[in-house]
C-alpha positions as CSV (number, residue, x, y, z in Angstrom):
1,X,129.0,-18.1,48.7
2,X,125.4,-17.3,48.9
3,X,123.5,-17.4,45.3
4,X,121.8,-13.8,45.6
5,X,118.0,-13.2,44.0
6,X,119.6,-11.9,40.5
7,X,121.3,-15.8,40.9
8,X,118.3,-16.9,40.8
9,X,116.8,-14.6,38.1
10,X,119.7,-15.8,35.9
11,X,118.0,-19.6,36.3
12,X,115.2,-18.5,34.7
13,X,117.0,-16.6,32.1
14,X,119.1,-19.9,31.4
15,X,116.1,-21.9,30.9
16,X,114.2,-19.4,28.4
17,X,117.8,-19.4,26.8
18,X,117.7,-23.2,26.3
19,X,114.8,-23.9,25.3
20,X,115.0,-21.1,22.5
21,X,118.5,-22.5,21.2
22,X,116.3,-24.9,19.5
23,X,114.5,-22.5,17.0
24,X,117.2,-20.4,16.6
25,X,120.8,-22.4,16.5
26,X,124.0,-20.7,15.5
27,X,126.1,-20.4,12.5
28,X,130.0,-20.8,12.1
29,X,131.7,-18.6,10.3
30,X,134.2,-19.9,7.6
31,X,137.9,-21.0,8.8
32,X,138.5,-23.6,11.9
33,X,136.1,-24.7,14.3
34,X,136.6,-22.8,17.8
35,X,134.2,-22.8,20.3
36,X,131.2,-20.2,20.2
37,X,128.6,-18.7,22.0
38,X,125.4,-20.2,22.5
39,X,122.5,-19.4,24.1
40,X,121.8,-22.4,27.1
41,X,125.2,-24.5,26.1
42,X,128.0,-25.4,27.9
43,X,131.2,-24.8,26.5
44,X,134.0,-25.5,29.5
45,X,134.6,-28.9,28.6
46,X,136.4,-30.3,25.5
47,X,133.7,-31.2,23.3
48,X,135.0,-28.0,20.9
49,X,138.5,-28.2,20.1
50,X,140.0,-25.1,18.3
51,X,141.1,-26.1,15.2
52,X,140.6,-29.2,14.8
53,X,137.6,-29.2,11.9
54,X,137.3,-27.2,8.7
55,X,134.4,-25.5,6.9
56,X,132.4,-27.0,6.3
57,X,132.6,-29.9,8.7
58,X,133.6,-33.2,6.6
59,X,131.0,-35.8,6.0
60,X,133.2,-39.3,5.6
61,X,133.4,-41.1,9.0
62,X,136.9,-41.8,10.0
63,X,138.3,-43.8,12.7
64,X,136.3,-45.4,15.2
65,X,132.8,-45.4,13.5
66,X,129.4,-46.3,15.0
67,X,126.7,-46.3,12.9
68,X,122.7,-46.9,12.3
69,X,120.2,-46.8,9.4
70,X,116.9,-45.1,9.9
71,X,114.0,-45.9,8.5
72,X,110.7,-43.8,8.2
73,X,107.0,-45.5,7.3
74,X,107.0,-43.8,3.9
75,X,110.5,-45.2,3.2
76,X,112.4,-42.7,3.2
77,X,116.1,-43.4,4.4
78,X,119.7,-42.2,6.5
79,X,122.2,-43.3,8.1
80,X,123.5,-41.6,11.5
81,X,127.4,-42.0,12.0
82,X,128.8,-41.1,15.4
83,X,132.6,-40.9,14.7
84,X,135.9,-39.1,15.9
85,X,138.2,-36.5,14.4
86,X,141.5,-36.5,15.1
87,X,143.2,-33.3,16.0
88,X,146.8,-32.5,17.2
89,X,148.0,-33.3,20.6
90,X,146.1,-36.6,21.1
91,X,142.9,-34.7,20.8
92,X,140.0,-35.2,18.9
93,X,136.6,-33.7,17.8
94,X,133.5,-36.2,18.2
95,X,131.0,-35.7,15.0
96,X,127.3,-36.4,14.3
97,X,126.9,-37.2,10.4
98,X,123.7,-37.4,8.8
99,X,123.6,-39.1,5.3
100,X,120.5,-39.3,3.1
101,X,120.2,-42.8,1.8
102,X,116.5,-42.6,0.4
103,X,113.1,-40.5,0.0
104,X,113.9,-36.9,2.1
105,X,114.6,-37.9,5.4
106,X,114.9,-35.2,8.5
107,X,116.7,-35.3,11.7
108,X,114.8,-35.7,15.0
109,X,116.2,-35.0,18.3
110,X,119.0,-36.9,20.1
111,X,119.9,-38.2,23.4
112,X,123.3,-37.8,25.4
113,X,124.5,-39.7,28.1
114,X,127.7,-40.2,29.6
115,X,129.5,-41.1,32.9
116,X,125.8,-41.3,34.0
117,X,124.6,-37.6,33.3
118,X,122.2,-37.1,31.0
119,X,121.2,-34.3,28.6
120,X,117.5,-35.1,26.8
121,X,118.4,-31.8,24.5
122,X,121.5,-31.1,23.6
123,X,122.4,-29.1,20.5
124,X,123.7,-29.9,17.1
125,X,126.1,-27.1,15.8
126,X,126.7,-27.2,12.4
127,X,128.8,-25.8,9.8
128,X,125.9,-25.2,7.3
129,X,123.5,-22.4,6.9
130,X,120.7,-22.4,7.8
131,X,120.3,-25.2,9.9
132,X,117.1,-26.2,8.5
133,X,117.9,-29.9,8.2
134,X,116.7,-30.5,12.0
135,X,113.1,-29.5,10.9
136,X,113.4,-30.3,7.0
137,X,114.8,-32.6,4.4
138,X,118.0,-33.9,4.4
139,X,119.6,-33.7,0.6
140,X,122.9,-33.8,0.9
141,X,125.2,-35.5,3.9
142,X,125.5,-32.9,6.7
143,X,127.6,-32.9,9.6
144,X,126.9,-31.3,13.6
145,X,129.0,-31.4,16.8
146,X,127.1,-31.9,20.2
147,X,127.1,-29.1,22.5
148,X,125.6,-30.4,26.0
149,X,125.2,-28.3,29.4
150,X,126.4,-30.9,32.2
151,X,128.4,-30.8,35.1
152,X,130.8,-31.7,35.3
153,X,131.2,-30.7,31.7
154,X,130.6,-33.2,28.8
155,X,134.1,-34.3,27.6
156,X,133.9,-35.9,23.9
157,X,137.4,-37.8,23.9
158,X,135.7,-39.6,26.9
159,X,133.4,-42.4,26.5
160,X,129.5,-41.7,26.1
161,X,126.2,-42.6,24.2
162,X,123.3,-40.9,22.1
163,X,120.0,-41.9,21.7
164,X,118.7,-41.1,18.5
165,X,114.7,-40.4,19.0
166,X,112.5,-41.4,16.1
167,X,109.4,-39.6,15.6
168,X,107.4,-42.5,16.9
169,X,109.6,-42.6,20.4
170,X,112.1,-45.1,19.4
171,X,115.5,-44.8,20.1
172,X,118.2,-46.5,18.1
173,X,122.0,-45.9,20.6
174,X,125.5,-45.4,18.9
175,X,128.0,-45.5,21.7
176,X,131.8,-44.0,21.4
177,X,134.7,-45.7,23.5
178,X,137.1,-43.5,25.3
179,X,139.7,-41.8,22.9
180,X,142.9,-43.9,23.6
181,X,145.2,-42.1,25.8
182,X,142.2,-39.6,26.4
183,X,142.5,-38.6,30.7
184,X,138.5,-39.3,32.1
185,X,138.2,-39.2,35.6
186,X,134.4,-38.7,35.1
187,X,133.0,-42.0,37.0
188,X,132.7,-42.6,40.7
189,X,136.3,-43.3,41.5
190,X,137.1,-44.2,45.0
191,X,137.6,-40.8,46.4
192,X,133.5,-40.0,46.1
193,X,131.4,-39.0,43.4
194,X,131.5,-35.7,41.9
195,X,129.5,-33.6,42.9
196,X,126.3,-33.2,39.8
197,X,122.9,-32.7,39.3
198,X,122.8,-36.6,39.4
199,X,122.9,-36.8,43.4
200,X,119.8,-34.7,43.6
201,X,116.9,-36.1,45.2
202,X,115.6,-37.2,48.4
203,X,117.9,-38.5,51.2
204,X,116.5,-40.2,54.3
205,X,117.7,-42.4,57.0
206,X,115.4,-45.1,57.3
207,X,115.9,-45.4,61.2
208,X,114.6,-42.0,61.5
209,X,111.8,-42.2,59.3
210,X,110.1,-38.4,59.3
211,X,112.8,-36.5,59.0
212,X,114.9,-36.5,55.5
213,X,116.9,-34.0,53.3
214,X,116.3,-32.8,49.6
215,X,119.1,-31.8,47.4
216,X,119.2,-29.7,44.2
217,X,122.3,-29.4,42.3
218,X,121.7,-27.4,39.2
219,X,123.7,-24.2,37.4
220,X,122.7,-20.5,37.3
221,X,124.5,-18.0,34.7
222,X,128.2,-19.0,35.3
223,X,127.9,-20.6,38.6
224,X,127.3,-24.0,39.7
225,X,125.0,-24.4,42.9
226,X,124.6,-26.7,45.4
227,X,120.8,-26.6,47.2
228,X,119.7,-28.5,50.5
229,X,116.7,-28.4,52.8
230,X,116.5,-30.2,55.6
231,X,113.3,-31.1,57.0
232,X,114.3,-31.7,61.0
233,X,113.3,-30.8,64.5
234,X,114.0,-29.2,67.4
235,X,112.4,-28.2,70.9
236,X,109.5,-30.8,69.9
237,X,108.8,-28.3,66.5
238,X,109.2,-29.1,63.1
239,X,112.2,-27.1,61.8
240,X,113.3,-26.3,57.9
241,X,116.7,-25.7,57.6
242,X,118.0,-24.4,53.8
243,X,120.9,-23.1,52.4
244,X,122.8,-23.0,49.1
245,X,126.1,-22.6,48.1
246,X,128.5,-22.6,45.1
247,X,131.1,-25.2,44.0
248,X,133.7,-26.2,40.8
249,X,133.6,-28.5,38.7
250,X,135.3,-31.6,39.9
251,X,134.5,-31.3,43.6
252,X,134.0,-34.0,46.0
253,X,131.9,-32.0,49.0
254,X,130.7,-28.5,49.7
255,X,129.7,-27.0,52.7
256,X,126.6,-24.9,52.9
257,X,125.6,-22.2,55.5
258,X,122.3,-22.8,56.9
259,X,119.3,-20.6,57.8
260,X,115.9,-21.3,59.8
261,X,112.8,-19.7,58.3
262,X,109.8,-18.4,59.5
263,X,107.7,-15.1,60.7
264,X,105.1,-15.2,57.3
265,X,101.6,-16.6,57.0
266,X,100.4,-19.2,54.6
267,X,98.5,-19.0,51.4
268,X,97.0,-15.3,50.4
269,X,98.4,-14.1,54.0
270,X,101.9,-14.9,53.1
271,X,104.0,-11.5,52.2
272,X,108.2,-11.4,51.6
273,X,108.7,-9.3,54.2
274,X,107.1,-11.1,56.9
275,X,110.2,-13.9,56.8
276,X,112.4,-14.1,59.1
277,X,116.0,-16.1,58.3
278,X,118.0,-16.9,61.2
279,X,121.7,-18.2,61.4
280,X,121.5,-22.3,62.4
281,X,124.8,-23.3,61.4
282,X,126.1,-25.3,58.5
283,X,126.1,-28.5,56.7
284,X,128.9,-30.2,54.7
285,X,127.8,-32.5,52.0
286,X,130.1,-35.6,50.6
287,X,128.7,-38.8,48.5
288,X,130.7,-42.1,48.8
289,X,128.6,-43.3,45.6
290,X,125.4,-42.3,44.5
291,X,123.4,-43.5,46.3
292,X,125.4,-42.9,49.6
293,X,125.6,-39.1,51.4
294,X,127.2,-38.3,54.1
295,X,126.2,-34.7,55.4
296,X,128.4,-33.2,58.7
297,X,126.2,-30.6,60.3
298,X,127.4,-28.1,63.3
299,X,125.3,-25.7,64.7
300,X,125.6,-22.1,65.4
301,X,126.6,-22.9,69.5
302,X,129.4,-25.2,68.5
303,X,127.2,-28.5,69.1
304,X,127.9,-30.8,65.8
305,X,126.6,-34.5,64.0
306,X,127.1,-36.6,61.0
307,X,123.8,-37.8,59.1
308,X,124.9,-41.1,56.8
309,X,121.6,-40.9,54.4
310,X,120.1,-43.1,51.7
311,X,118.5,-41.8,48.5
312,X,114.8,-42.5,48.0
313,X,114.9,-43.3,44.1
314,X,116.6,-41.9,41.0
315,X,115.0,-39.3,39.0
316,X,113.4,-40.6,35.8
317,X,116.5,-40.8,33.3
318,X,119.7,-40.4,35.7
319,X,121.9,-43.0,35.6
320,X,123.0,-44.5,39.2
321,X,125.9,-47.1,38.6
């Protein structure tokens, strides 16, 4: 399915969204944790699990426990605890705890990464109100869940990593194990990778150097969307082929209808009426790793190829195994 313009009106919605989640986080109301709504989070995934923690959220570390002091330059003192909550049916709720050692120590921002996503700001939901302690003093030991907008979603029984991010750029890392018994089919098994905004980027093959694909892979509202444009000739003339589709969560390829622009003029010239879109055909995308895509193209008359391509780089921050 095509993402329409109000598609794309939602992406900049989203990004307004996340960026504001940050000055204004929500509250939990009293009773058992269930998973809310937040502006710019993701919430398909396990990392809330109904139930599981009372208000407000405990403070002692139980279970597997990873933990690391901070230290400021005017000495004041905390210790982060990364740590597990068990729940009922082999379940459990992963937990952030911040505990003042020393002086008034504040929270900076964190770092997530797992099965090779990244998210540079995720949220910390707590129990408390108001959640003052990312931007002020510490004084008592608090507690926060991390909400994270990745795809596929972030699952906390799996394993995965923060980065906690001094105020000088530092970062200290606490990493979680897998929950035992815990079902994560989040890595690069055999099959393919998953499809993710990690296998964005630019895709060549070097033995047809000047021609080369980009791919976006990125959410908008609800949907998840997979972007390609394909930089190519035809007839002796350089042709751009894009299209865009959506896919689910946990998919291996996705096959995108393709359109050849033109008919507008460039720079002040340029007006949205004067493109044209024309029907070329369509591309199916599948990545043996990722650094490996394989994209099956067939045109509109029936006449059809396979491109094997090459990444040129990983984007600043994206893990490539």
């Amino acid at each position: 399915m095509m993402v329409n313009a109000e598609g794309f009106r939602g992406i900049a919605r989203h990004c307004t969204l996340l960026a504001l989640s940050w000055v204004a986080l929500p509250l939990f109301a009293s009773g058992a944790l269930a998973a809310p709504s937040v502006a710019g989070t993701s919430h398909e995934g396990k990392e809330f699990t109904a139930g599981c923690l009372s208000t407000p959220f405990p403070v002692q570390p139980q279970g597997q426990v990873v933990s690391r002091e901070i230290s400021r330059t005017d000495g004041a003192r905390m210790r982060v605890s990364l740590w597990r909550q068990p729940c009922t049916g082999g379940d459990a709720q992963a937990v952030l705890t911040f505990t003042p050692l020393s002086g008034t120590p504040s929270v900076n921002s964190i770092r997530l990464r797992q099965a090779g996503r990244e998210a540079r700001f995720p949220d910390l939901l707590s129990s408390v109100a108001p959640l003052t302690f990312l931007f002020g003093p510490i004084e008592s030991p608090v507690s926060a869940v991390i909400s994270a907008n990745l795809s596929p979603p972030f699952d906390d029984d799996c394993a995965f990593s923060i980065d906690y991010l001094s105020r000088d750029g530092a970062a200290q890392s606490l990493a979680l194990a897998a929950e035992p018994g815990a079902a994560c089919t989040l890595d690069f098994g055999t099959a393919g990778a998953v499809l993710s905004a990690r296998l964005g980027g630019t895709w060549l093959d070097p033995a047809r150097d000047g021609e080369g694909v980009l791919l976006d892979f990125f959410r908008a509202g609800d949907q998840l969307v997979a972007f390609a444009s394909w930089y190519t000739y035809e007839a002796g003339q350089q042709r751009y082929l894009v299209g865009n589709a959506t896919y689910a969560a946990g998919d291996l390829s996705v096959r995108l209808p393709l359109v050849e622009t033109g008919g507008a003029q460039f720079g002040a010239a340029f007006r949205p009426t004067d493109v044209t879109r024309r029907t070329w055909g369509e591309a199916t995308l599948s990545f043996a790793d990722c650094r490996t895509l394989r994209m099956a193209w067939t045109r509109a008359d029936g006449v059809a190829g396979i491109l094997n391509l090459s990444r040129v780089g990983v984007a600043d921050g994206i893990d490539c195994p």
